[in-house]
C-alpha positions as CSV (number, residue, x, y, z in Angstrom):
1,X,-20.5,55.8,-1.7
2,X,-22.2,52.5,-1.2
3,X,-22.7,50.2,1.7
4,X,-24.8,46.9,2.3
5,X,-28.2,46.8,4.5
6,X,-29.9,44.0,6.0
7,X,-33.5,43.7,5.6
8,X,-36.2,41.5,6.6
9,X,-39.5,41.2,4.9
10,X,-42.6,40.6,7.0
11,X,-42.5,37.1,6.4
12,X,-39.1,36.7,7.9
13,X,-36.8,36.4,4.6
14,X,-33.5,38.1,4.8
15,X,-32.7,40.7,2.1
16,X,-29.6,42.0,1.3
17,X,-29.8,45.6,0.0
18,X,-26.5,47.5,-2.0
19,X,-27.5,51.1,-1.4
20,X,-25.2,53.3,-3.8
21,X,-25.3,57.3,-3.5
22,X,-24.3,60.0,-6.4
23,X,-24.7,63.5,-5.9
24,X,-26.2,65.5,-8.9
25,X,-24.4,68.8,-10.3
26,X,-24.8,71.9,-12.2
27,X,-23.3,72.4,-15.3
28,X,-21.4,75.0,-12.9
29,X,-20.5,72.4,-10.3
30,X,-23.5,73.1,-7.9
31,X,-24.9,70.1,-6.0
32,X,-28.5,70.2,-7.1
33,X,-29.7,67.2,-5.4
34,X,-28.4,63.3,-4.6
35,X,-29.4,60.2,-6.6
36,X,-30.0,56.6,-4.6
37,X,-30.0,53.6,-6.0
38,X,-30.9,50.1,-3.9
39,X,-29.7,46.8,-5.8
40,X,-31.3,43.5,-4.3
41,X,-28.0,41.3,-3.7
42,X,-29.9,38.6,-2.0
43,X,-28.8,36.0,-4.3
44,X,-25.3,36.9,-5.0
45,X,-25.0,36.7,-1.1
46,X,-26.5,33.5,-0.9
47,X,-24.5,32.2,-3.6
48,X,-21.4,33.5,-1.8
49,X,-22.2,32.0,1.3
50,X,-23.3,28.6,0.0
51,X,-19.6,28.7,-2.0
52,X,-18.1,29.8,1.3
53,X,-19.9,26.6,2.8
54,X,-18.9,24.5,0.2
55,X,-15.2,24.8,0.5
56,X,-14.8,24.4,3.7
57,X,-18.0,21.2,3.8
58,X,-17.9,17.7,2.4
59,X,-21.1,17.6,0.3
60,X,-22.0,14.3,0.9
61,X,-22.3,14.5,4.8
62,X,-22.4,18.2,5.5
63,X,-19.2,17.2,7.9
64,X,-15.9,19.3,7.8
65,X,-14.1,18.1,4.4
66,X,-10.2,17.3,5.0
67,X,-9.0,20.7,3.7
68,X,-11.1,22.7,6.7
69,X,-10.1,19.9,9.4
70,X,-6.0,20.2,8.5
71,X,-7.2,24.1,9.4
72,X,-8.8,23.5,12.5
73,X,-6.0,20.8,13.1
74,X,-3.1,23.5,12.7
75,X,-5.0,25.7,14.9
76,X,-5.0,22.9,17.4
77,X,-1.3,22.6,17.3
78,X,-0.5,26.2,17.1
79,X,-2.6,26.2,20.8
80,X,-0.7,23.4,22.7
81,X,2.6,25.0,21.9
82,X,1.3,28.1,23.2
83,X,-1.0,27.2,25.9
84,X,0.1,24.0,26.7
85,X,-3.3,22.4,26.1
86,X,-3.8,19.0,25.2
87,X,-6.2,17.6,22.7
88,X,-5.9,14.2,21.5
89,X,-6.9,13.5,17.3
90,X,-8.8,10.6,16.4
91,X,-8.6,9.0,13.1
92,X,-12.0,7.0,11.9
93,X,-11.7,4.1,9.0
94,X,-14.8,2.1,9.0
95,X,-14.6,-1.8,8.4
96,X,-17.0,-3.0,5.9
97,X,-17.6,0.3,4.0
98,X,-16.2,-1.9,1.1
99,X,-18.4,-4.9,1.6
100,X,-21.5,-2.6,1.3
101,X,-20.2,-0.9,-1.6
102,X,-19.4,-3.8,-3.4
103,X,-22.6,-5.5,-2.6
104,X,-25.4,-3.0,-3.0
105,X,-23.8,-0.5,-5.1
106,X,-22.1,3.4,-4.7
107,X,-25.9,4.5,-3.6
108,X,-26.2,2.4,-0.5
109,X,-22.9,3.4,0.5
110,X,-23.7,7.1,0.2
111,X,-26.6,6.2,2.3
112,X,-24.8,4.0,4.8
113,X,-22.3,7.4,5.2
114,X,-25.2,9.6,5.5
115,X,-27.0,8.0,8.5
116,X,-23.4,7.0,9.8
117,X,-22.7,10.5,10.1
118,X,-25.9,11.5,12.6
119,X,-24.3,8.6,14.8
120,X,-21.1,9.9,14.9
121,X,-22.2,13.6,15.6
122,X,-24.7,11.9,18.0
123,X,-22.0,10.9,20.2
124,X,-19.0,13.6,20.2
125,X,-19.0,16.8,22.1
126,X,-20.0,19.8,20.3
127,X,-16.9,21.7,21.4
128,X,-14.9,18.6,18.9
129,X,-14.5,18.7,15.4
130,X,-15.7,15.9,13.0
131,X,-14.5,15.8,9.7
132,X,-15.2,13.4,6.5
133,X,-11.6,12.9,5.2
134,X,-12.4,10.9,2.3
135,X,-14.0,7.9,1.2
136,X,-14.8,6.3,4.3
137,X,-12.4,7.7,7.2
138,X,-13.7,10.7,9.3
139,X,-11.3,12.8,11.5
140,X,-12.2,13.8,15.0
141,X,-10.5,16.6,17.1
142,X,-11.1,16.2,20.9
143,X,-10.3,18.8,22.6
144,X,-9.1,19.6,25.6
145,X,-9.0,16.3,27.1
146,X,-6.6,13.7,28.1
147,X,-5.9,10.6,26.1
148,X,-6.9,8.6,28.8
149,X,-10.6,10.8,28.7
150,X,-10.4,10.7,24.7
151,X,-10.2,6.5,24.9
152,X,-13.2,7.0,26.7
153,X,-15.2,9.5,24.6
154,X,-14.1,7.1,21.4
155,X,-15.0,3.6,23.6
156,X,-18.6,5.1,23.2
157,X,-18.1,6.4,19.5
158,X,-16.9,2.6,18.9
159,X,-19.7,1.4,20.6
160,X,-22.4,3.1,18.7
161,X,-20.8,2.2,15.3
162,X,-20.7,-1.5,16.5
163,X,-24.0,-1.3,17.5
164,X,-25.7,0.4,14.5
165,X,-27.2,-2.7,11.6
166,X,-27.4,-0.9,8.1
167,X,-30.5,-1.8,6.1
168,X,-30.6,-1.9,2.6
169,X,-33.2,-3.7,-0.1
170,X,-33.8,-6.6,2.7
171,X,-29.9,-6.7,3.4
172,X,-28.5,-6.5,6.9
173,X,-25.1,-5.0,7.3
174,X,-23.2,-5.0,10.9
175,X,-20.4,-1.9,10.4
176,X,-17.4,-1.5,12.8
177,X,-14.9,0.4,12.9
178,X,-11.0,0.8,13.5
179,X,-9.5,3.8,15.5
180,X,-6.5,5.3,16.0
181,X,-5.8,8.2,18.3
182,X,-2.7,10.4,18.9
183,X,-2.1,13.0,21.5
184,X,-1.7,16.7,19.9
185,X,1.5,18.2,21.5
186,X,4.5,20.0,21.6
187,X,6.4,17.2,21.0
188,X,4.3,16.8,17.4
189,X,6.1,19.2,14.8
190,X,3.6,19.4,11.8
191,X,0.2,18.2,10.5
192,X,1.9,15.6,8.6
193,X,3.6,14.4,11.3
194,X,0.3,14.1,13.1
195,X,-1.9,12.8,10.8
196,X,0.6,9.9,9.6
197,X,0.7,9.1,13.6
198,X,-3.3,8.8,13.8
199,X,-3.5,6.7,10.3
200,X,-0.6,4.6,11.2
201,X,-2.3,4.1,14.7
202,X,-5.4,3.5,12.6
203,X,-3.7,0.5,10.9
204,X,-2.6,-1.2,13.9
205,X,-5.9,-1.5,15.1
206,X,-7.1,-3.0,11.6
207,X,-4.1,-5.1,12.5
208,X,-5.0,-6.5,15.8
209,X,-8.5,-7.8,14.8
210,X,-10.2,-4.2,13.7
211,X,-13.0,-2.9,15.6
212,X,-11.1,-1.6,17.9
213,X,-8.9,1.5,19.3
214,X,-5.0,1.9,19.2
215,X,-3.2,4.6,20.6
216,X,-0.2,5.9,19.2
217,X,3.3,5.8,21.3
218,X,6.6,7.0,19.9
219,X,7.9,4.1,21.8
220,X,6.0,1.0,20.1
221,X,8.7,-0.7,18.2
222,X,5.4,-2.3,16.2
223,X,4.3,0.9,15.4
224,X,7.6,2.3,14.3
225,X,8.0,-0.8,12.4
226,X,4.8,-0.1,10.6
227,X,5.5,3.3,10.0
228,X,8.3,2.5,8.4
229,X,6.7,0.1,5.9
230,X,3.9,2.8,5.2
231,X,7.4,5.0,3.6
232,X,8.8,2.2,1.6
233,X,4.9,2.0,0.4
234,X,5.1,5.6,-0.9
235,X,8.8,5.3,-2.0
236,X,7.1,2.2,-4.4
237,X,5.2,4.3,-5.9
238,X,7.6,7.2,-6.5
239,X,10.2,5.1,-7.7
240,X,7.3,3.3,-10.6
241,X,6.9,7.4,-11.9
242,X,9.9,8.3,-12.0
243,X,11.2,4.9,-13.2
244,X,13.8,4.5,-10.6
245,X,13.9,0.4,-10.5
246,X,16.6,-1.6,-11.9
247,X,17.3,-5.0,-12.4
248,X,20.2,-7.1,-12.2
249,X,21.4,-10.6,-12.9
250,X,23.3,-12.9,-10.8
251,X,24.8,-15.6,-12.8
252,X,24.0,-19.4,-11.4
253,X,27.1,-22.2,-12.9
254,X,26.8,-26.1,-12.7
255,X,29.0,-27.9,-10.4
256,X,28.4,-31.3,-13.0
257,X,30.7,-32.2,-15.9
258,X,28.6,-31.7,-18.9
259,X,27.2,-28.6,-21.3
260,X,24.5,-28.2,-18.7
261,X,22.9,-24.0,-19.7
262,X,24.2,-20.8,-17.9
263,X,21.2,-19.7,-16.0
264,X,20.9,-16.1,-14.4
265,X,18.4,-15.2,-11.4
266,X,17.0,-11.9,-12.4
267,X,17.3,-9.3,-9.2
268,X,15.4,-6.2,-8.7
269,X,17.1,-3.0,-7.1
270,X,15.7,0.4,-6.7
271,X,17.9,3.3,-6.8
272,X,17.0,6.1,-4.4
273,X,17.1,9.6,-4.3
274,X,20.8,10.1,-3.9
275,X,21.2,7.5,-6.7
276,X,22.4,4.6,-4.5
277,X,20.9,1.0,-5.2
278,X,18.6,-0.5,-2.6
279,X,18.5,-4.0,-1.8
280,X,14.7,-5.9,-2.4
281,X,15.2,-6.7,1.6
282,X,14.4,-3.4,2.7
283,X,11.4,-2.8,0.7
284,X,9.8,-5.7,-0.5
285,X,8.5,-6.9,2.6
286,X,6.1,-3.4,2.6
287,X,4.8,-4.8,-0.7
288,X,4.3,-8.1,0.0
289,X,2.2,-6.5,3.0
290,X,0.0,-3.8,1.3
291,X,-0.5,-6.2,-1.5
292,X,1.7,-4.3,-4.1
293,X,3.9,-7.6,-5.4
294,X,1.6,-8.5,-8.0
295,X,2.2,-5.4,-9.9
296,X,6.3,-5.2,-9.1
297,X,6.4,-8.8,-10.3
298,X,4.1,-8.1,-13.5
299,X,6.8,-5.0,-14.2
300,X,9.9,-7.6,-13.6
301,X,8.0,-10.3,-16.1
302,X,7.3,-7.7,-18.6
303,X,10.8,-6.0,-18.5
304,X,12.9,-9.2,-18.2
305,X,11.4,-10.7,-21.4
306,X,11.6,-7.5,-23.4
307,X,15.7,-7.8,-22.4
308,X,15.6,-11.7,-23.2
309,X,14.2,-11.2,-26.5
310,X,17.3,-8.7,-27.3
311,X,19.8,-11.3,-26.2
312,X,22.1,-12.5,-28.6
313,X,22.9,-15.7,-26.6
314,X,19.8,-18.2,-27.3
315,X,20.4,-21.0,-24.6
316,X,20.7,-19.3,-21.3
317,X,17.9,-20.1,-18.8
318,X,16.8,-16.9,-16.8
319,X,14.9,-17.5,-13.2
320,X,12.4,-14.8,-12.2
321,X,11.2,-14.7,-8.9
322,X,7.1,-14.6,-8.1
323,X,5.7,-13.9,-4.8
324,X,2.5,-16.1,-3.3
325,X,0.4,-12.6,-3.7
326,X,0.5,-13.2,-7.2
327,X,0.5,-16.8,-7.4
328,X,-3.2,-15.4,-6.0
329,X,-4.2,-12.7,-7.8
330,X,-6.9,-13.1,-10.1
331,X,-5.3,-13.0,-13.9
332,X,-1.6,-13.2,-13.0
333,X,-1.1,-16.6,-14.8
334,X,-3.0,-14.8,-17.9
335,X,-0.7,-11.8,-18.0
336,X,2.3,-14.3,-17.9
337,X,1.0,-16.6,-20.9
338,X,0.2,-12.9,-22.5
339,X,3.8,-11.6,-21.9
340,X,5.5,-14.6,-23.2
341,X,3.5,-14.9,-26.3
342,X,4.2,-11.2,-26.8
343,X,8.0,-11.4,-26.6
344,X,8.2,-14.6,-28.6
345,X,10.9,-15.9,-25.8
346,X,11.0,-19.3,-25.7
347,X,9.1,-20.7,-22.4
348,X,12.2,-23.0,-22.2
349,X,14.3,-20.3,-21.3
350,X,12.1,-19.4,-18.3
351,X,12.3,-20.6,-14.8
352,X,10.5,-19.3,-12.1
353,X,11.4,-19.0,-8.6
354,X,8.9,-19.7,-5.8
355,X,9.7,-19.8,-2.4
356,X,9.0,-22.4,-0.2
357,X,6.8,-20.1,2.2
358,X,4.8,-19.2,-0.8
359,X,3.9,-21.9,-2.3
360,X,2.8,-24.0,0.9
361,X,0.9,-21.1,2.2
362,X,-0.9,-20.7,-1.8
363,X,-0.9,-24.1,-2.5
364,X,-3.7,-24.8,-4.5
365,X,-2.9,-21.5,-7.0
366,X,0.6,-22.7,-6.7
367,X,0.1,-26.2,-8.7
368,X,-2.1,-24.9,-10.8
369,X,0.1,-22.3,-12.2
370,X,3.0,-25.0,-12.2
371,X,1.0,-27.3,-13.8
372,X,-0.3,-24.6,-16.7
373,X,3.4,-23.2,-17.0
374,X,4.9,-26.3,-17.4
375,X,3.2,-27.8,-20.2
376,X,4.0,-24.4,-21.8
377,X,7.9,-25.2,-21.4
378,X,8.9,-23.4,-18.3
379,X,10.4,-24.5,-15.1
380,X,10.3,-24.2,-11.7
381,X,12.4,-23.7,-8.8
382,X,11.4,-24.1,-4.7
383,X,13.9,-21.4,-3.1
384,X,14.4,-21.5,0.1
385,X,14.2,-24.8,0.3
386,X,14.7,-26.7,4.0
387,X,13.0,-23.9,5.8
388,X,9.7,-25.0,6.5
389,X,9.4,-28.1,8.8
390,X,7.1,-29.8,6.1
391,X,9.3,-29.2,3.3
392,X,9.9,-33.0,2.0
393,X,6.1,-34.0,2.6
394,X,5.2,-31.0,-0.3
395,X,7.2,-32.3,-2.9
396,X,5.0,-34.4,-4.2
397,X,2.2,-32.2,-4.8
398,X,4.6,-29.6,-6.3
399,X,6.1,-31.0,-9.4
400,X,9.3,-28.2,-9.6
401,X,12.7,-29.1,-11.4
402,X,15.4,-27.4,-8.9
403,X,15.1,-27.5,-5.5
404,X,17.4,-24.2,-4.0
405,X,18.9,-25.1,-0.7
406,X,18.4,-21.8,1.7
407,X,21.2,-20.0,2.1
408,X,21.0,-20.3,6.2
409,X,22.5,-23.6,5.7
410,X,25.1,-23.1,3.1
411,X,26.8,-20.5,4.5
412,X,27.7,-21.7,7.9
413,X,28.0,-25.4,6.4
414,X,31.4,-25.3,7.0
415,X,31.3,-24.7,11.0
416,X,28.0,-26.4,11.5
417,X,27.8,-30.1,11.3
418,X,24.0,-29.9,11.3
419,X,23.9,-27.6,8.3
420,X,26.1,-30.1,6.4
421,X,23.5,-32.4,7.0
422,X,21.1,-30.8,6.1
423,X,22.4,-29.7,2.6
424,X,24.0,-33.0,1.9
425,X,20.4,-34.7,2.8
426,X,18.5,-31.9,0.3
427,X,21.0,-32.9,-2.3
428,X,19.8,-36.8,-1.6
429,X,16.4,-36.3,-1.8
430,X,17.1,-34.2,-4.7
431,X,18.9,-37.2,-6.6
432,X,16.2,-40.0,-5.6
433,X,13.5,-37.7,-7.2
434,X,15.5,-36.2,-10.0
435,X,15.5,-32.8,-8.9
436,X,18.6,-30.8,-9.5
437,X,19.5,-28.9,-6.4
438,X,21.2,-25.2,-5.9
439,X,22.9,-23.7,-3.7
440,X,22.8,-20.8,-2.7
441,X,25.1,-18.0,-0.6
442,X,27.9,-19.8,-1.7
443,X,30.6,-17.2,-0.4
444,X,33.7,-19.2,-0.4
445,X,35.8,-21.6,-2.4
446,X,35.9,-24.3,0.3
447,X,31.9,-24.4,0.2
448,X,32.0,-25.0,-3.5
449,X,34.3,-27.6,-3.5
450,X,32.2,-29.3,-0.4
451,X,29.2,-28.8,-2.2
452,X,30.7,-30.7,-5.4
453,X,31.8,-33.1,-3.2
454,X,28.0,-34.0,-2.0
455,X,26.8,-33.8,-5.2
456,X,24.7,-30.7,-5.3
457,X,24.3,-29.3,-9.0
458,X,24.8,-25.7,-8.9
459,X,26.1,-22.7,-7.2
460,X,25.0,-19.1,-6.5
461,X,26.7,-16.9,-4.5
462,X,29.9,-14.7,-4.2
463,X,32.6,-16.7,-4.5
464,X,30.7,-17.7,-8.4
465,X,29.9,-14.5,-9.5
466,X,28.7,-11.5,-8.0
467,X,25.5,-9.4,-9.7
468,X,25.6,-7.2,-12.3
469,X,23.4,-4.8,-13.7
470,X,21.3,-6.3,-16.2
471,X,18.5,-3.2,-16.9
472,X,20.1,0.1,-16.0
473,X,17.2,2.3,-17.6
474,X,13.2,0.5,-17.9
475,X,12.4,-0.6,-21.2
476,X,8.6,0.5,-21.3
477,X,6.9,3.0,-19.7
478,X,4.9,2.6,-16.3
479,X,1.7,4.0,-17.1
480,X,-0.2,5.7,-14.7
481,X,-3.3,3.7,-15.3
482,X,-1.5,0.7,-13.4
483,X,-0.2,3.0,-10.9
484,X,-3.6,3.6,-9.7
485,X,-4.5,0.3,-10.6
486,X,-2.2,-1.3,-7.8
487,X,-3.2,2.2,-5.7
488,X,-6.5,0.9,-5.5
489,X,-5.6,-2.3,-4.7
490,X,-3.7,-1.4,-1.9
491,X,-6.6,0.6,-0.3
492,X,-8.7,-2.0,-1.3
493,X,-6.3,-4.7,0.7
494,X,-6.0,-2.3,4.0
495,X,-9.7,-2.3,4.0
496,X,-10.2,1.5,3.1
């Protein structure tokens, strides 16, 4: 039999005493007498309790870590199903955490969390539960209250971030910070569910200027909008693991007499679960937003020129697209030199595809890497040309060889006497300056004899040919090291 005893010293210390007792026989069986035996457990129980602590703590700020608060979160839940109580969760993403960490180093930033934290517990009820969910966003459960009463309780919170300056080695930092706050009910299934509310709340208010509160409604068309960028985001990334993108080529023919080169515009595609090909519309504009093009277009460089150095036929001209976020990112135009050198394809047989939008809004990257690209051998196309209202007063600062007529026009040409115009006057310009046009969404036979007829130089579309797989399985492997390279980047864009 044992059993543990509390003690206290005359100083005050807390002992914890195992007290075990054994009886003592005979060599007949008799009890003869009893044997105690205390053991000092003080440190064991210490130990246990600081572990205890520990799991359940973040170390740093001594707050709740993210495991606990999902805990306290589902218990939350579990109660306004029950009870029919609100309480209303507030996600926390400070603003210039980065800028601080950059600047002074991981030290200050620990610092800057550390005395951010007595502000924040400074100013929440103690019936609430803060939490440090990683990095710099904190969690905060407020409960029983309104979402009208929790703008208020957070108004303050906001207030007192805004208001604190961070000091470090002479260097004056002003923080702020962006929230996002849901109401916890019935109508809220699961913790996910909840959480992915809060954090997509959380960007909107990053969105709308940051520094600021936004409140989550399952009616914002905005929000929903944003929400469903935030999946595509994570279907990205699963489809880079598991190796789920595809390319395809759609072939582009001359509408001129002559032995004037095949070209193909490369196409990505990313087959999803069910093993159905998704069109780039529905996805890339969630990485053109969370900053995640520079990496899809360093995989479609690297994978295209792998395929075009297999190629049997030497004299098609292959057109890969670039978005302005890597016309802009540091090292792009590096990685491109790299890749070609690396392949051994020649630069000739490499056109790439800007759009208009792009390369007015990056222009400065945008003529240098045409400038560097073109003395290499490679050409250049302006897609989308025509929709911008400045598009003729750019092309003299951008020195491209195709111009390609959007699509908008070319496909209602036909029935709109305006969009006639418009093409017909692209394929003008296009003459004077000795730029070859295309044409794109060229669906029917009566377009491509119209757009002969103008004088336009080639034709994409339908009624041409349609695209075919090019790339069924990738070439290379994805490693994971550029996985959490463009991870990083995309927390690094959305300010986390």
């Amino acid at each position: 039999m044992s059993e543990d005893q509390w003690l206290r010293s005359s100083d005050g210390k807390k002992y914890v005493i195992k007290c075990s007792v054994a009886k003592m026989r005979s060599r007949s069986g008799e009890v003869i007498g009893k044997v105690i035996v205390f053991r000092d457990y003080t440190k064991e129980q210490e130990l246990a309790m600081t572990m205890a602590h520990q799991a359940k703590h973040d170390q740093l700020t001594g707050l709740f870590n993210r495991r606990e608060f999902e805990s306290q979160l589902y218990i939350s839940l579990e109660k306004s199903k029950r009870e029919e109580r609100q309480d209303v969760l507030c996600y926390i993403d400070l603003d210039q955490f980065k800028v601080v960490n950059d600047t002074c180093g991981h030290i200050a930033g620990d610092e800057l969390l550390r005395q951010l934290t007595h502000i924040l517990h400074a100013n929440v009820r103690e019936s609430d539960v803060l939490a440090r969910l990683g990095g710099d966003e904190f969690g905060l459960i407020i409960k029983g209250c309104s979402l009208a009463k929790a703008q208020e309780i957070t108004s303050v919170l906001l207030n007192a971030i805004r208001d604190f300056r961070f000091v470090w080695e002479g260097k004056r930092f002003d923080i702020g910070a962006s929230m996002g706050l849901v109401m916890i009910s019935q109508d809220i299934g699961s913790i996910h569910e909840v959480m992915s509310a809060a954090d997509s709340a959380c960007y909107m208010a990053k969105d709308k200027g940051r520094n600021r509160i936004f409140c989550h409604s399952q009616d914002d068309h905005e929000l929903l909008n944003r929400q469903g960028e935030m999946q595509w985001v994570h279907q990205i990334h699963d489809a880079f693991e598991k190796r789920r993108f595809r390319l395809f080529r759609q072939k582009v023919v001359s509408l001129k007499d002559g032995n004037s080169p095949d070209h193909f515009e490369i196409l990505i595609r990313m087959r999803d679960e069910s093993g159905e090909h998704v069109l780039p519309m529905a996805f890339i504009p969630a990485a053109e937003r969370y900053n995640i093009m520079p990496e899809v277009d360093r995989w479609v460089i690297r994978e295209s020129l792998t395929q075009i150095s297999r190629e049997l036929d030497e004299t098609s001209i292959y057109n890969l697209n670039l978005s302005g976020k890597s016309l802009s990112d540091e090292g792009f135009l590096e990685f491109v030199l790299d890749q070609i050198k690396e392949s051994a394809v020649s630069p000739e047989r490499i056109c790439f595809e800007i759009t208009e939008t792009a390369a007015i809004s990056n222009l400065s990257s945008a003529s240098t890497f045409i400038r560097v690209m073109r003395k290499k051998g490679c050409s250049f196309a302006l897609d989308d040309f025509g929709s911008g209202l400045s598009s003729f007063g750019y092309l003299k600062s951008l020195p491209v060889d195709y111009l390609k007529i959007d699509g908008t026009f070319v496909r209602d040409m036909m029935e709109d006497p305006v969009d006639l115009a418009m093409v017909a006057c692209i394929a003008q310009v296009g003459q004077v300056m000795e730029i070859k046009t295309i044409a794109e969404y060229v669906e029917t036979d009566e377009i491509l004899d119209k757009l002969k007829e103008i004088g336009v130089d080639y034709a994409q579309g339908y009624a041409v040919s349609k695209p075919e797989e090019w790339i069924g399985e990738m070439l290379s492997e994805f490693d994971s090291s550029t996985i959490t390279r463009w991870g990083n980047r995309f927390l690094a864009d959305s300010g986390r």
